[in-house]
N, C-alpha and C positions, 0 to 999 in steps of 0.2 A: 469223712471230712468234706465239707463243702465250701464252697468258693462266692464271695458275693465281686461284685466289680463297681465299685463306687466316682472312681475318675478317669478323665478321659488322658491323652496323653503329650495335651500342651503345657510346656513350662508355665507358672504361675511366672504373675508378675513380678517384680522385683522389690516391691514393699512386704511382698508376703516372705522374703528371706529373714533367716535368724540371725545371732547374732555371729559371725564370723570367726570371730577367737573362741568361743565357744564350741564351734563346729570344729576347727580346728585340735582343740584342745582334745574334747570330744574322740576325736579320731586317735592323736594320741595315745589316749587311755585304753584303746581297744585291742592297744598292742601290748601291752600286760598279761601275763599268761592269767590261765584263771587260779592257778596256786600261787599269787601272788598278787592276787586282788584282797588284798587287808581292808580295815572298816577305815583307810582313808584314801584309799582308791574309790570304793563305794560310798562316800560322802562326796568327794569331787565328780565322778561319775553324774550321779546323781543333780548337783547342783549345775550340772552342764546339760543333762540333758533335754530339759523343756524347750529351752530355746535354740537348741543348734539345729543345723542345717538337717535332717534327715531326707528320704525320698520313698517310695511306695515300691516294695514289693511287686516281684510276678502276680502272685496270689495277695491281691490286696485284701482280703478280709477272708478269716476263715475260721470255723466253728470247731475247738481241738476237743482231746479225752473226754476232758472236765466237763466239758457241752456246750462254753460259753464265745462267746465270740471275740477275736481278736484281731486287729490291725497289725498288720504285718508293715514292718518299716528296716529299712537298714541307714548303714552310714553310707556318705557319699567319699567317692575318691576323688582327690587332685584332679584338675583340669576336666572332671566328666562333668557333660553337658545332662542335666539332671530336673525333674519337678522337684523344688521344694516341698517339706511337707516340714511343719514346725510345730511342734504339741500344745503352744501354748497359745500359736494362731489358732487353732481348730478346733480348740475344747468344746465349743458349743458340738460341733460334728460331733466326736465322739462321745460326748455324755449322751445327746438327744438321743444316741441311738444306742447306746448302752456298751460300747467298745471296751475291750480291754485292749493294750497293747505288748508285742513281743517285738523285739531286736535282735535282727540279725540273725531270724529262725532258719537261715539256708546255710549257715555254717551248720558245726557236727552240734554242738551247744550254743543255744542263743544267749546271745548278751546278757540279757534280761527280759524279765518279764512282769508287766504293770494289769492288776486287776483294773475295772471301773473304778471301785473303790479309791484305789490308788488316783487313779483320773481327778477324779471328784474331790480328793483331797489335795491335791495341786492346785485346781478350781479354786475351792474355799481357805485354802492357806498357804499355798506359793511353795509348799514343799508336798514331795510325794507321799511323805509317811511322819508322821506328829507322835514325837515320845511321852511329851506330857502334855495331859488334857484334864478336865473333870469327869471323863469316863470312867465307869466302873472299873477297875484291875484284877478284881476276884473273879471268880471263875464262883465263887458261893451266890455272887449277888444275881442268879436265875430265876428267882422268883420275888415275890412279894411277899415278905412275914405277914402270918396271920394280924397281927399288934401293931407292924413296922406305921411310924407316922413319916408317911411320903408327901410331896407338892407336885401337884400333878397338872401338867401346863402341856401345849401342841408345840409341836419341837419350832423352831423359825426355820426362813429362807437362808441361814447360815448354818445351820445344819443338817436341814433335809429341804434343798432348792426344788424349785416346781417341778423340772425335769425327771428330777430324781426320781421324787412321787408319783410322778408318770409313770415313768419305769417299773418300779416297787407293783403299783397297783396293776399295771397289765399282768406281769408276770404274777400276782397274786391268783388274780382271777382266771389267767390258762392255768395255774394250779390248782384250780376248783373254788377260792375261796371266794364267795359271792361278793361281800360287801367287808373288803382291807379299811381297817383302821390302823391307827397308829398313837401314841401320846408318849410323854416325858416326860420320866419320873425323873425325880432326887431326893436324893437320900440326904440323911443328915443336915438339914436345908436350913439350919440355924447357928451351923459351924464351921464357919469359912474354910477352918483348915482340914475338913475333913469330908466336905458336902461332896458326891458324887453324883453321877447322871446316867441314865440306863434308857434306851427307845425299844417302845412295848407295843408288840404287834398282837393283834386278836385273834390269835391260832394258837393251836394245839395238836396236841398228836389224836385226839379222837375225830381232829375233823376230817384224818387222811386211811387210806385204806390198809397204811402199814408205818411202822415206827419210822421205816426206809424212805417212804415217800415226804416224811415230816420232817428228816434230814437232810435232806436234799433240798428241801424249800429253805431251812437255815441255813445251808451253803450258800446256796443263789444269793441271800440275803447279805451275806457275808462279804461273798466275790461285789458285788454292787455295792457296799458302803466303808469309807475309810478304814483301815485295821484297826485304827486303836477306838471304834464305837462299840461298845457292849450293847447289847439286846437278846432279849427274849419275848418267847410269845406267851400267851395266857386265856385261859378260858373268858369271853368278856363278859360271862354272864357272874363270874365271880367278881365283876369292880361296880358299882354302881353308876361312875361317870367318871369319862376324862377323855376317852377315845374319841379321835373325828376322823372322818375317810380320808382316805391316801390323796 
């Protein structure tokens, strides 16, 4: 496990504080055993989190199991003299640099724990995890039917931001892949009630030196982009157009 150190260790000023009763509340909720955390603890939780007061860990960033890297943050107590750290001031920090975050990792169980992903979808839609979208739901919709009539368009800045791309495409390319594309299919694109959307990366498992290594790249992919996005990769010489670089 390694250690980055990203702040120094004077109090932020006092515009960068959250929102109070939040933080508050926040605190609260933490005193909930975790067998008693139901799905509306974990909705209020959740809708308290971005803005309340947090503070920085000992070990302010640190690389776990999984491989990927995380911000370490706890809650603050009563009357402690504390830096601010608020998730929804500092989103730029943590996307630009691809953070996930963990709470409260110095207890025996942390509070919780937020991919990029998760990040990035608080970014673009004010909640950490979005149950209904026009992404795919099937777990069939992994490739492209031979016959399938798809619309095939480059995803926007409302679904894969510059940052992000950034992101994607570095780690493509420490992964070997020379030149990351990406596009946006949909499905069904003439039936409102039924149209779907899928993001199509230009990889394949022949480009890796084992099935293991090609899984692990769709992981990454995964941990980096909201839960509820479907994607898969595909050979690019099987599309004729639609792909543009990361």
């Amino acid at each position: 496990m390694s250690t980055i150190h990203l702040f120094g260790n004077n109090n932020n000023p006092l515009t960068n504080f959250g929102d109070l009763e939040k933080t508050i509340r926040l605190n609260t909720l933490m005193e909930t055993d975790f067998s008693a955390r139901d799905e509306n603890w974990i909705s209020e939780f959740l809708d308290n989190l971005g803005e309340s007061n947090l503070q920085l860990a000992d070990s302010e960033v640190t690389i776990l199991a999984d491989g990927f890297p995380y911000m370490h943050l706890k809650t603050v107590s009563p009357n402690e003299n504390f830096k601010a750290f608020v998730i929804k001031n500092e989103l730029p920090l943590l996307l630009e640099k691809t953070f996930g975050v963990i709470i409260n990792s110095h207890h025996e169980r942390p509070d919780w724990v937020l991919s990029s992903g998760d990040i990035l979808n608080y970014y673009l839609n004010q909640e950490f995890y979005t149950d209904n979208s026009v992404f795919s739901k099937s777990d069939s919709n992994i490739a492209i039917g031979k016959d399938e009539d798809i619309l095939v368009g480059a995803p926007s800045e409302a679904i894969l931001p510059l940052f992000t791309r950034e992101s994607l495409r570095e780690y493509f390319v420490y992964a070997g892949v020379k030149n990351p594309k990406v596009m946006l299919i949909a499905r069904n694109y003439t039936d409102e009630a039924t149209v779907s959307q899928d993001l199509v990366f230009n990889i394949s498992p022949a480009q890796f030196a084992s099935q293991k290594d090609y899984e692990d790249v769709m992981k990454a992919i995964a941990w980096m982009l909201p839960k509820h996005y479907s994607f898969f990769g595909v050979n690019e010489l099987e599309i004729e157009n639609g792909f543009i670089s990361l």
